[in-house]
C-alpha positions as CSV (number, residue, x, y, z in Angstrom):
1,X,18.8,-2.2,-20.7
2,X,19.8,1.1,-21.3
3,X,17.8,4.3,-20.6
4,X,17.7,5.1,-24.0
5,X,16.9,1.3,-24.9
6,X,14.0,1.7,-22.7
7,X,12.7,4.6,-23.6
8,X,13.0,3.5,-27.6
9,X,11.0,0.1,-26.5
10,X,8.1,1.7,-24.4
11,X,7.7,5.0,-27.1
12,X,7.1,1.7,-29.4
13,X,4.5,0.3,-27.0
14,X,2.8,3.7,-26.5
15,X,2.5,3.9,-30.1
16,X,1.0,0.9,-31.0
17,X,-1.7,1.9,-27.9
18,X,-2.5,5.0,-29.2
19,X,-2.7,3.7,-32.3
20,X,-5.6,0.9,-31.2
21,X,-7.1,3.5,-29.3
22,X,-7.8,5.4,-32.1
23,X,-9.1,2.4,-33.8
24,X,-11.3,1.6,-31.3
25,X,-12.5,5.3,-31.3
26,X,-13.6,4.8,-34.4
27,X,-15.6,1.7,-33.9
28,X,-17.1,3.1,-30.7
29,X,-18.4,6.3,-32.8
30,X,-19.4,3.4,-36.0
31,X,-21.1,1.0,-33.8
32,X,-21.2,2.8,-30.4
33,X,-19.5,0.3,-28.9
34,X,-17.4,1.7,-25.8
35,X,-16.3,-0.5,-23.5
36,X,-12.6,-1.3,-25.9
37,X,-12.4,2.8,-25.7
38,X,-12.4,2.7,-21.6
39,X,-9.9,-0.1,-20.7
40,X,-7.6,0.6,-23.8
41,X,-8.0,3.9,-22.8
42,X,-6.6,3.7,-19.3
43,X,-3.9,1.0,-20.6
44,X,-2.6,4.0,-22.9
45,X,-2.7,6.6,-20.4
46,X,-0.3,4.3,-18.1
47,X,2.0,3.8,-21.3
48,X,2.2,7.6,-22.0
49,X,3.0,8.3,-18.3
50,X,5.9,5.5,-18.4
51,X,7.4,7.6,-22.1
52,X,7.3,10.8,-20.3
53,X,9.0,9.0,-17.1
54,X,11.5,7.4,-19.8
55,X,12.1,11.3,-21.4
56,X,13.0,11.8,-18.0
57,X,15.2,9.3,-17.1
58,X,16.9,10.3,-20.5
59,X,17.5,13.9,-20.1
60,X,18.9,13.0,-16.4
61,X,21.3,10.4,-17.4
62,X,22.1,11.9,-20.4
63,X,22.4,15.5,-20.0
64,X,23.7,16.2,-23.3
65,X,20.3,16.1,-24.2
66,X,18.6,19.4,-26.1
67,X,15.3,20.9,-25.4
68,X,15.1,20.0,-28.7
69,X,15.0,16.4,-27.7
70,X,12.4,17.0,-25.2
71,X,10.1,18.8,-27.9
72,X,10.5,15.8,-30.7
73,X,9.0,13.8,-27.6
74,X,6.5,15.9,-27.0
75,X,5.2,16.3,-30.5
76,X,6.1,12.4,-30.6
77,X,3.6,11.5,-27.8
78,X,0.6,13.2,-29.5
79,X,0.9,12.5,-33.0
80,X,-0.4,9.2,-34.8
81,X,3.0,7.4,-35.5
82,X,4.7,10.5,-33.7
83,X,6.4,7.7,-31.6
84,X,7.7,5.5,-34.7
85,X,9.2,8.9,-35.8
86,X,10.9,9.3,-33.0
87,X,12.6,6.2,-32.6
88,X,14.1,6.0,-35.4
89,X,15.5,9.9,-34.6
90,X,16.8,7.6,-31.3
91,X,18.3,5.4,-33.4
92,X,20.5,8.4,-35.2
93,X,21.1,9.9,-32.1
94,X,20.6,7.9,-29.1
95,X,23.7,5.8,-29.0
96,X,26.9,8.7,-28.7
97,X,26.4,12.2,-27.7
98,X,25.4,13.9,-31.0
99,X,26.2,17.5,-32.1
100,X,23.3,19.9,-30.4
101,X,23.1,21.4,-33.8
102,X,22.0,18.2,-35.7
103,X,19.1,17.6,-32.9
């Protein structure tokens, strides 16, 4: 798999997460349930270390990355379907060195 395969496919994981954790958020304030919040909690904190690992891997292997690129992943990471977002940017841009202007 490619770094940029990788990355694409764990951003994609790390959404979905976020996006159950913020499901069960809401139950836990509904019902004050908790326990969903703590271990889907930790599950998504692993998953967003391994996307900002995977940026990384990116920009080193593909240095014609922008700081642009690293800011759509930052913005990506925090924002409810920030990830989907971005993948499909990867998609666009992720296969052949893209013009830094259209980044």
């Amino acid at each position: 798999m490619t770094p940029v395969g990788r990355l694409r496919l764990v951003g994609l994981v790390e959404g979905t997460s976020f996006l159950i954790l913020l499901a069960a958020s809401a139950v836990k304030r509904l019902a004050g349930y908790a326990d969903p919040v703590l271990v889907l909690g930790s599950v998504h904190g692993v998953l967003f270390v391994l996307f900002i690992a995977c940026v990384v891997e990116v920009t080193v292997r593909r240095p014609w990355y922008s700081p642009r690129f690293w800011a759509y992943a930052a913005v990506a990471s925090v924002v409810p379907f920030g990830t989907f977002v971005f993948d499909r940017w990867l998609v666009r841009h992720g296969g052949q060195p893209a013009d830094r202007n259209s980044q």
